[in-house]
C-alpha positions as CSV (number, residue, x, y, z in Angstrom):
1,X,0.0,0.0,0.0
2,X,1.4,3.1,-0.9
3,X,2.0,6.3,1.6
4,X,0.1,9.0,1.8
5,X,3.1,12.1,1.0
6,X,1.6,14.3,3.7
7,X,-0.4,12.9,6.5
8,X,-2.3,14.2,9.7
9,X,-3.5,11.5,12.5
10,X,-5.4,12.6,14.8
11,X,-4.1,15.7,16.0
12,X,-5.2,18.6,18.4
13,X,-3.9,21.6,17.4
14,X,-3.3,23.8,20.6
15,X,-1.9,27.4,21.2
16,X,-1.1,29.0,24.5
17,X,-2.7,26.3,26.3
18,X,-6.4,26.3,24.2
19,X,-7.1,23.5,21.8
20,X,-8.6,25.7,18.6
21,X,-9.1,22.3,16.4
22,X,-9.9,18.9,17.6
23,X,-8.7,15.7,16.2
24,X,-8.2,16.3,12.9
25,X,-7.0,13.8,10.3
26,X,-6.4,14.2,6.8
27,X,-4.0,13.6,3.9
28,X,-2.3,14.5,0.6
29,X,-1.5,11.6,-1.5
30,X,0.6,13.0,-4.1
31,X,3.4,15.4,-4.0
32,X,2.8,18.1,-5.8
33,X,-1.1,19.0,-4.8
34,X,-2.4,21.5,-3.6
35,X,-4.9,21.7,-1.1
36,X,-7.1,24.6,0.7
37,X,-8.3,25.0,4.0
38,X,-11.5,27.1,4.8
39,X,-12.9,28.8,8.0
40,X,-13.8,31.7,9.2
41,X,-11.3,34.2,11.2
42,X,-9.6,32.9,14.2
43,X,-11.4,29.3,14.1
44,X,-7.4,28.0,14.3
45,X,-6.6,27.8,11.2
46,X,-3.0,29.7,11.0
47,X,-2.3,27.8,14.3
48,X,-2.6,24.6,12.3
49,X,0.5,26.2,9.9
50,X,2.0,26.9,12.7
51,X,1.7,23.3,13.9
52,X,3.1,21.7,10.8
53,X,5.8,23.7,10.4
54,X,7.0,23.0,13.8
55,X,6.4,26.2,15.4
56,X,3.7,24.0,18.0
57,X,4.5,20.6,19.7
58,X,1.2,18.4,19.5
59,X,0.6,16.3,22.4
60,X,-1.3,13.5,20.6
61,X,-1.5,12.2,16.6
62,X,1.7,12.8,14.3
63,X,2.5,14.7,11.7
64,X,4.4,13.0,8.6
65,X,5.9,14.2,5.5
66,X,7.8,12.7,2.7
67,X,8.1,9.2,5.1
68,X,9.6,11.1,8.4
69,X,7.7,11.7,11.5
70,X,7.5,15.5,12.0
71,X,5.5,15.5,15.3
72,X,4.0,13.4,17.5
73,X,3.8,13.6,21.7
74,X,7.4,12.0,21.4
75,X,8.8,13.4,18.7
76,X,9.6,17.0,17.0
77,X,11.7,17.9,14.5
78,X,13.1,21.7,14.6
79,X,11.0,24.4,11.8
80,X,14.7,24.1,10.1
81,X,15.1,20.6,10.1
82,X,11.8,20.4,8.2
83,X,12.0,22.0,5.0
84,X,9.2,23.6,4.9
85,X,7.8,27.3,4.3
86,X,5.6,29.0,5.7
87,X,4.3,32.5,4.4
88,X,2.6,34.4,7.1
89,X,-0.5,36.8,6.2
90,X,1.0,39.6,7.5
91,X,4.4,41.8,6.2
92,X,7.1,39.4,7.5
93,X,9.8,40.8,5.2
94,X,13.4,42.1,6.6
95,X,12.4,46.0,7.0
96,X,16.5,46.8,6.2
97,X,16.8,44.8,3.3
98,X,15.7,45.5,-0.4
99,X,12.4,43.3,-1.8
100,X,15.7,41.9,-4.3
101,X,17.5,40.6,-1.2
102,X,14.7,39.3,1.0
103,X,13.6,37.0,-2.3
104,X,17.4,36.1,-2.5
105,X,16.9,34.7,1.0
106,X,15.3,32.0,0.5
107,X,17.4,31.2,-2.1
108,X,20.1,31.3,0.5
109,X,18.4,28.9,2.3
110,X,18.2,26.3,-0.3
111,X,21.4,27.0,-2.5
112,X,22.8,23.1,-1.7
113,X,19.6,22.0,-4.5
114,X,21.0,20.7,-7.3
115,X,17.6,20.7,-9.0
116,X,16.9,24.2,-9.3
117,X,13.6,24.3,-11.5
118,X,13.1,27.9,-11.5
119,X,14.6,31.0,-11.4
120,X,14.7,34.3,-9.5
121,X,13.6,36.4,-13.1
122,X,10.7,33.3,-13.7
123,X,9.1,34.2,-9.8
124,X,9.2,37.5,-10.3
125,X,8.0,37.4,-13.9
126,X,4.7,35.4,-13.0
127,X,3.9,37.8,-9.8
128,X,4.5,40.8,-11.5
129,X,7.2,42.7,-8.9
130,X,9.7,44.1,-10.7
131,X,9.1,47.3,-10.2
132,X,9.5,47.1,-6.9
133,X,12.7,44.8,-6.4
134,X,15.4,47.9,-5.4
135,X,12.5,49.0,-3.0
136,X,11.9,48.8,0.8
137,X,9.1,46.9,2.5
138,X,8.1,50.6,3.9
139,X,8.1,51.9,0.2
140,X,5.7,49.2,-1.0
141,X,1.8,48.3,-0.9
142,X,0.9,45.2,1.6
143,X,-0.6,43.1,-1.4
144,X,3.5,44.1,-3.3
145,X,4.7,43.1,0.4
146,X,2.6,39.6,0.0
147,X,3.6,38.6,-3.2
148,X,7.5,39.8,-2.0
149,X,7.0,37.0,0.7
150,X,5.5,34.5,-1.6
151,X,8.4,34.7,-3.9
152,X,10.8,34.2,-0.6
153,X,9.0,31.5,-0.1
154,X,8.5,29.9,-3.8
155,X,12.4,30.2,-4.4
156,X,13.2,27.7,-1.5
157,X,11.5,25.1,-3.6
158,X,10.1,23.6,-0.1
159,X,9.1,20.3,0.6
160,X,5.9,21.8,1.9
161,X,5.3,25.2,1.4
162,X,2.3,26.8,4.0
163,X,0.6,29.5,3.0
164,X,-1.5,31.8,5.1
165,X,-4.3,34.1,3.3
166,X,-1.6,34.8,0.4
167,X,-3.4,36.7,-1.5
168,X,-5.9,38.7,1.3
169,X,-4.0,42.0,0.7
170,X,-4.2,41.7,-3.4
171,X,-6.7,44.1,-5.1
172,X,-9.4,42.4,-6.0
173,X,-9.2,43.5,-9.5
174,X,-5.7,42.0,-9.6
175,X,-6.9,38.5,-7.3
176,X,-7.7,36.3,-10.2
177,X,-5.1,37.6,-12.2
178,X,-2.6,36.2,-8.9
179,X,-4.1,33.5,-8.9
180,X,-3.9,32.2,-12.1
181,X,-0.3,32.6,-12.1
182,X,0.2,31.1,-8.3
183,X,-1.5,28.1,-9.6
184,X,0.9,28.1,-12.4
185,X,4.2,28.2,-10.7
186,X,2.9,25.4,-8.1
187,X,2.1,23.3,-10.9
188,X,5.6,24.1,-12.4
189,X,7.3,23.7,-9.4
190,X,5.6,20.8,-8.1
191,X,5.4,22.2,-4.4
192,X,3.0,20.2,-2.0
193,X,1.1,23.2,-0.7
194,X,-1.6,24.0,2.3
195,X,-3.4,27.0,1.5
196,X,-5.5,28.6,4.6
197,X,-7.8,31.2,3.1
198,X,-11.5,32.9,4.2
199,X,-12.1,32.6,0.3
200,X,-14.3,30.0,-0.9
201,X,-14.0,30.9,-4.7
202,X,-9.9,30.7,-3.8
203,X,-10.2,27.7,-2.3
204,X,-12.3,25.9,-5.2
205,X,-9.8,27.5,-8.0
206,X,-6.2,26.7,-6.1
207,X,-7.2,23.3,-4.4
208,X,-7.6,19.8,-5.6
209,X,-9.2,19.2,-2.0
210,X,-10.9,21.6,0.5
211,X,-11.3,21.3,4.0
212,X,-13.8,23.5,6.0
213,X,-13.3,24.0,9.6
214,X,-15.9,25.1,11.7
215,X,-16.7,24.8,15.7
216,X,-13.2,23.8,16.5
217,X,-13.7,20.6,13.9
218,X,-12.7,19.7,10.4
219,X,-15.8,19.4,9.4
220,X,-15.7,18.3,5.7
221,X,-12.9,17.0,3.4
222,X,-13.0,16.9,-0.2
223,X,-13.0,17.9,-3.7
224,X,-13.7,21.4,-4.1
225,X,-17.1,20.0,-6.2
226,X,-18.3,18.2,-3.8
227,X,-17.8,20.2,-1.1
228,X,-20.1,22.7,-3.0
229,X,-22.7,20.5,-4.1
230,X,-23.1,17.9,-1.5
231,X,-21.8,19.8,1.5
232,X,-22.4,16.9,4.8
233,X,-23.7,19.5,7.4
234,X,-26.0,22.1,7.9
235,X,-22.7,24.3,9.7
236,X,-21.1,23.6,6.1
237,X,-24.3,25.0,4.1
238,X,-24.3,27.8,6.4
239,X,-20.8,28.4,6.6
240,X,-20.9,28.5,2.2
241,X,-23.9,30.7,1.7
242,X,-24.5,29.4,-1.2
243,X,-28.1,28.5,-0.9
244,X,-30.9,28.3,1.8
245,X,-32.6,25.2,3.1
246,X,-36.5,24.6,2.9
247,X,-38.7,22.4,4.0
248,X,-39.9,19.3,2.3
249,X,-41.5,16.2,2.7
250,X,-40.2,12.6,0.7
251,X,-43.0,11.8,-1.6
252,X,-40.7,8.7,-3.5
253,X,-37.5,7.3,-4.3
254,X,-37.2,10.2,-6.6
255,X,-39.4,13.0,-5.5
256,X,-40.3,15.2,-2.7
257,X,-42.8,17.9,-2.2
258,X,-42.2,21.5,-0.8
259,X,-45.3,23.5,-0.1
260,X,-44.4,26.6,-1.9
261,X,-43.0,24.9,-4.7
262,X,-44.6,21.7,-5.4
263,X,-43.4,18.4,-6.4
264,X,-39.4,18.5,-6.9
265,X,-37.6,15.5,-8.9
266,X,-34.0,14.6,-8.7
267,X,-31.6,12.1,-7.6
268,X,-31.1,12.2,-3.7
269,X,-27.9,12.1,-2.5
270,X,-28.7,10.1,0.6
271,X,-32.3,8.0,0.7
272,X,-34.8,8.8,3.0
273,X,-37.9,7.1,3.8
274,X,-41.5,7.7,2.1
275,X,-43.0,10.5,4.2
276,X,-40.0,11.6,6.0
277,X,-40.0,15.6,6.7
278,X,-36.6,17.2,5.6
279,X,-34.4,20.8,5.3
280,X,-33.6,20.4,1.1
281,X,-30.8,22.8,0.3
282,X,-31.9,24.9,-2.7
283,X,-28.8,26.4,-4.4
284,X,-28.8,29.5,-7.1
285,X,-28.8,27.2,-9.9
286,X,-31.1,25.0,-8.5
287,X,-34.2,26.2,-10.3
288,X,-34.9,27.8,-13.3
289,X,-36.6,31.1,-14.9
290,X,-39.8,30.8,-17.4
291,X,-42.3,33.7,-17.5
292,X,-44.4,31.5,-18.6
293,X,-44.9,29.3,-15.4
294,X,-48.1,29.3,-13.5
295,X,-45.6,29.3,-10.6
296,X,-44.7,32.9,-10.0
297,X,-43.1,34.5,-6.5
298,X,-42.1,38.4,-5.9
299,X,-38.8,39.3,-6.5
300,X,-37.5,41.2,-3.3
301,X,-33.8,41.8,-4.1
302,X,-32.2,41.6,-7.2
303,X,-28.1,41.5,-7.3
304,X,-25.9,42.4,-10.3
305,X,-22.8,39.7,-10.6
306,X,-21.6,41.3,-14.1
307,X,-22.2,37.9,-15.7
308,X,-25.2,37.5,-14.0
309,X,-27.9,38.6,-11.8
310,X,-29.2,36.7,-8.7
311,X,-32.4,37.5,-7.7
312,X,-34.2,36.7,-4.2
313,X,-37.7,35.5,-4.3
314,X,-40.2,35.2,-1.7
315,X,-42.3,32.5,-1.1
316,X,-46.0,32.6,0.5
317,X,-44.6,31.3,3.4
318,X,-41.7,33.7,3.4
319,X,-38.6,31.5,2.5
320,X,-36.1,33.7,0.5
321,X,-35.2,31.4,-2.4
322,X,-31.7,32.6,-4.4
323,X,-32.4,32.0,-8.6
324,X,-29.3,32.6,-10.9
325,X,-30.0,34.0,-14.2
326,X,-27.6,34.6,-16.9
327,X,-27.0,38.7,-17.0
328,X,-27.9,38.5,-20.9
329,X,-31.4,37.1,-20.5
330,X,-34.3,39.4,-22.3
331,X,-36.5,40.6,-19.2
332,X,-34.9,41.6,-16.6
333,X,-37.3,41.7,-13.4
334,X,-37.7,44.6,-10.8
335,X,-37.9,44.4,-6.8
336,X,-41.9,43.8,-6.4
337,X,-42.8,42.3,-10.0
338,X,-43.3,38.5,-10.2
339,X,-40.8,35.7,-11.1
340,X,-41.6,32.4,-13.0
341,X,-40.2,29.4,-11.9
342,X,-40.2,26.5,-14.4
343,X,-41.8,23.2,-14.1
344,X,-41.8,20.4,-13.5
345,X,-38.6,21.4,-11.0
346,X,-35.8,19.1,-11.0
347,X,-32.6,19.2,-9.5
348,X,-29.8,16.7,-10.6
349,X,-29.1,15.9,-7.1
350,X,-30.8,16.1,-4.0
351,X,-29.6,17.5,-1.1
352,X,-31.3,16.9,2.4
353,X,-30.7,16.9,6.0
């Protein structure tokens, strides 16, 4: 059976005496992926970086990477002994040095590699800074500081590279733009990388797996699809925002009945029995526009995406139902008119709790 190349066994991840996540397991297969973790501030997240790269003992589970225990209650190898890098959130860049010279730092660090795959010119190329290289941290913006830091930490060519909210101090009209081209040097590279981020549209882009921690517990673990569309909890629903839950009751192996809406048809996700009363998770996409419908609720909000709108509908029994329509469609509905829903309603799978 073949090793996972990073792997967490049940650990507790504790700072200054308070556990902030318990017993958490998880793994990265391959070298080379990436994967995100999502929670709101201050749920421990960064403490779990911290963890990894040796920064906090654990006092129960282990830590592995590449084949070597890292941590366990027995056992902890030194942050420099680890090779791995972790980029903090905040401006952690050498206030005396140029932006030049604190990249060339972490090329310091590694300069024994024999396997150099990229180059000083190539980081800086594909995160656009350098027009700040002969600058100060003082004399650059926090996003220029960030991507500084993330080059530090790219060069080092890690075995593990940590990175905490790397792009939270980006314009946002620059953000996808960094991210497309962090995804390409990680890919290039080959780095096994932890991303902690707030950002659930980051997190689906950058990872092949997501984890969401909520309440001081990993709560779900998997691909960044699935997490979306069959998220295991109501705290993960929530904690997404992607959608509302309604209720319904099972009417057959295929169908369920909401009292607003009618009779829904889909495939359900997990089987419940004949007459069973349920929370079904209605998502944006979920249901379809047709001014043509006999089924018609008020629109109450109506929100411009640029390639799309999302309007809110009320229901006679006052559920706020989310409907995504492309931004190109001919009539566009106002806060008080009426909104067709088509039918018969079916969603490809069925959500419940």
């Amino acid at each position: 059976m073949t090793k996972n190349f990073f792997e967490i066994k049940d650990v507790d991840f504790n700072i200054g005496g308070k556990t902030k996540v318990k017993n958490v397991s998880f793994s990265i297969k391959n070298e080379g992926e990436v994967i995100c973790l999502l929670g709101p501030s201050g749920i421990g997240k960064t403490t779990i970086l911290r963890t990894i790269a040796g920064l906090e003992k654990i006092e129960k589970g282990s830590i592995e990477l590449n084949n070597k225990m890292l941590s366990s209650k027995k056992i902890n190898v030194e942050p420099e002994n680890r090779n791995i890098s972790l980029s903090f959130q905040e401006n952690s860049l050498f206030p005396h040095y140029t932006v030049e010279k604190n990249i060339l730092l972490g090329s310091e660090r590694n300069k024994e590699k024999k396997d150099k795959k990229i180059s000083l010119e190539e980081i800086v190329d594909l995160l656009d800074i350098s027009n700040i290289l002969d600058k100060y941290p003082h004399q650059i913006s926090a996003g220029e500081a960030q991507r500084a830091s993330l080059a530090r930490s790219l060069i080092t060519q890690p075995d593990l590279l940590l990175l905490d909210e790397p792009l939270s101090n980006v314009d946002q009209s620059f953000k996808e733009e960094i991210q497309v081209r962090l995804k390409k040097i990680l890919n290039k590279l080959k780095i096994t990388t932890i991303i902690v981020t707030h950002d659930s549209y980051e997190a689906f882009y950058l990872g092949s797996k997501c984890g969401i921690i909520l309440n001081q517990e990993l709560k779900q673990y998997d691909d960044p699809y699935k997490v979306y569309h069959f998220p295991n909890s109501v705290e993960v629903v929530n904690f997404l925002n992607r959608g509302i839950l309604i209720p319904a009751k099972v009417t057959g192996k295929n169908t369920l009945e909401n009292g607003d809406l009618g009779i829904i048809e889909g495939n359900f996700i997990k089987q419940y029995p004949e007459g069973a009363n349920v929370q079904l998770l209605l998502q944006p996409e979920d249901l379809e526009h047709d001014d043509k419908s006999n089924l018609k609720l008020e629109v109450v909000d109506r929100k411009f995406r640029g390639t799309n709108f999302i309007y809110t509908l009320k229901t006679p029994s006052n559920n706020l139902i989310p409907v995504f329509v492309h931004s190109h469609h001919i009539h566009q509905h106002e806060i008080d008119e009426k909104f067709g829903i088509k039918r018969p309603i079916y969603i490809d799978h069925i959500v419940c709790f």
